[in-house]
C-alpha angles and dihedrals in degrees: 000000000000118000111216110204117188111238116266099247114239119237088265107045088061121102104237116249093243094049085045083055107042079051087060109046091044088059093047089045087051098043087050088034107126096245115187144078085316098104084208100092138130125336115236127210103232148161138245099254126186129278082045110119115044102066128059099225110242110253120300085234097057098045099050092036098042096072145164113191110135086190089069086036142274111292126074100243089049102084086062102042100042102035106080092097087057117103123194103179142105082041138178139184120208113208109189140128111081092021129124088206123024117219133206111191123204107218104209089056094045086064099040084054095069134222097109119151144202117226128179100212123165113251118216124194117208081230096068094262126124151190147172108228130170118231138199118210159102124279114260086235105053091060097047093055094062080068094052091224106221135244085252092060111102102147132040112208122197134209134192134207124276109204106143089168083072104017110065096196098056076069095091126232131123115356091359106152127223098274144248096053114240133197138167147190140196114266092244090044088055092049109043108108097265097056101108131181094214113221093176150334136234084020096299135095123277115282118225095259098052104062098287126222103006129359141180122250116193090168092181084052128073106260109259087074080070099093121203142224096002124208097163136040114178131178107220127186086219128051108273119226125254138225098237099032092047079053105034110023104165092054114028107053119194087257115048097186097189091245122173085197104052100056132201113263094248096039152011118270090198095106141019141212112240107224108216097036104101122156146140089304092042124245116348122241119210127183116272119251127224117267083356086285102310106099094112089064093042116008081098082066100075096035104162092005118123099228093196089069095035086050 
């Protein structure tokens, strides 16, 4: 019988006491964190990333209480109020599909490994609202590529969690959509540097309301595109449908560019409330800048391509 005997480790290849440590006590931190419509939760360890200095972050009240989240209902004030059953963790993403090596990812070790940045980006609602919001997370990219997406991948499709029993708008009802939510990008899209899987803002983790445990942030997309709460991420050769096109067609295209000249079929996109700056003459509006002002990091990304049909 062969005796298999586990290599003696060499010095270097053993964690050191103090970063064994600081793992643990993140994961115990997350698993006793108070998750739920409180906005208070875990802090998370995380970098200065880029894009994290230009712009002051909209309130922490208004960002975590001016929601949209159908799956808490249909009213902006509703994911905060209606989250507090929801439990995100324990939590984990699927990435399969094109993929040489699926990968499931366990969220809470995700976080405990560190890298996480903070970056300021805009936040642009199809609706012609905006903030400015800091969020804590991993590049998109970098977590694809532990898949090794395949030379066949063209499209990345999201889908988020259906749980009705804690989420009062998957119920049904008026205005309920077709759940679970669903999104997708472009390969290219997914991969370019400001794709982010949010984890957190403010340096803690996500609240409920704002998408809990992992989201999607697209900051050059409206933000529906911004998918919540993700269970699945799968590579595809086709376009994979998505949740509001597959509802709306005729005005919410796969790809949402945020563009003040292509407006939205019930009303301009050339300017945007700006939600937290209340004052004497209400809430200011200010133009709408192309790709949200980041066309100088993607514009290069629709080169030849008529973006009023590809809205």
């Amino acid at each position: 019988m062969t005796v298999f005997r586990y290599p003696t480790p060499k010095g270097s290849d053993i964690t050191p006491r103090e970063t064994y440590l600081s793992r643990r006590s993140i994961m115990a931190g997350l698993a006793a964190a108070p998750f739920g419509q409180s906005a208070h939760a875990a802090p998370l360890p995380t970098k200065t990333g880029p894009f994290s200095g230009a712009l002051t972050p909209t309130d922490k009240q208004d960002v975590t209480h001016f929601n949209n989240f159908y799956e808490f209902g249909m009213d902006k004030s509703d994911p905060a109020e209606n989250s507090g059953a929801f439990k995100p963790m324990p939590w984990t993403l699927r990435i399969e599909g094109e993929v040489a090596e699926p990968q499931t990812i366990d969220i809470a070790a995700l976080i405990a490994q560190g890298g996480i940045e903070q970056r300021i980006y805009r936040m642009r609602c199809v609706e012609a609202w905006s903030m400015v919001i800091p969020w804590d997370g991993i590049p998109l990219a970098a977590i694809l590529k532990r898949a090794n997406p395949l030379g066949s991948a063209r499209y990345v499709a999201f889908e988020s969690v259906h749980r009705p029993s804690e989420m009062p708008g998957q119920n049904g009802g008026f205005g309920s959509l077709d759940w679970p939510y669903v999104e997708g990008l472009r390969l290219d899209e997914a991969m370019n540097p400001l794709t982010f899987l949010a984890l957190g803002i403010y340096g803690e983790t996500l609240p409920n309301q704002n998408g809990a445990p992992v989201r999607l942030v697209v900051p050059w997309k409206y933000g529906f595109k911004g998918i919540k709460s993700i269970v699945r991420i799968r590579l595809t050769k086709d376009q994979p449908p998505t949740t509001w096109q597959r509802m709306a067609p005729d005005e919410y295209g796969f790809y949402a560019n945020v563009n003040p000249d292509v407006d939205h079929p019930r009303w301009s996109q050339a300017s945007e409330r700006v939600i937290g700056s209340s004052s004497l003459f209400g809430e200011k509006r200010q133009p709408t800048l192309m790709f949200n002002g980041y066309a100088d990091q993607v514009a290069s990304l629709y080169t030849g391509m008529d973006l009023r049909h590809f809205y």
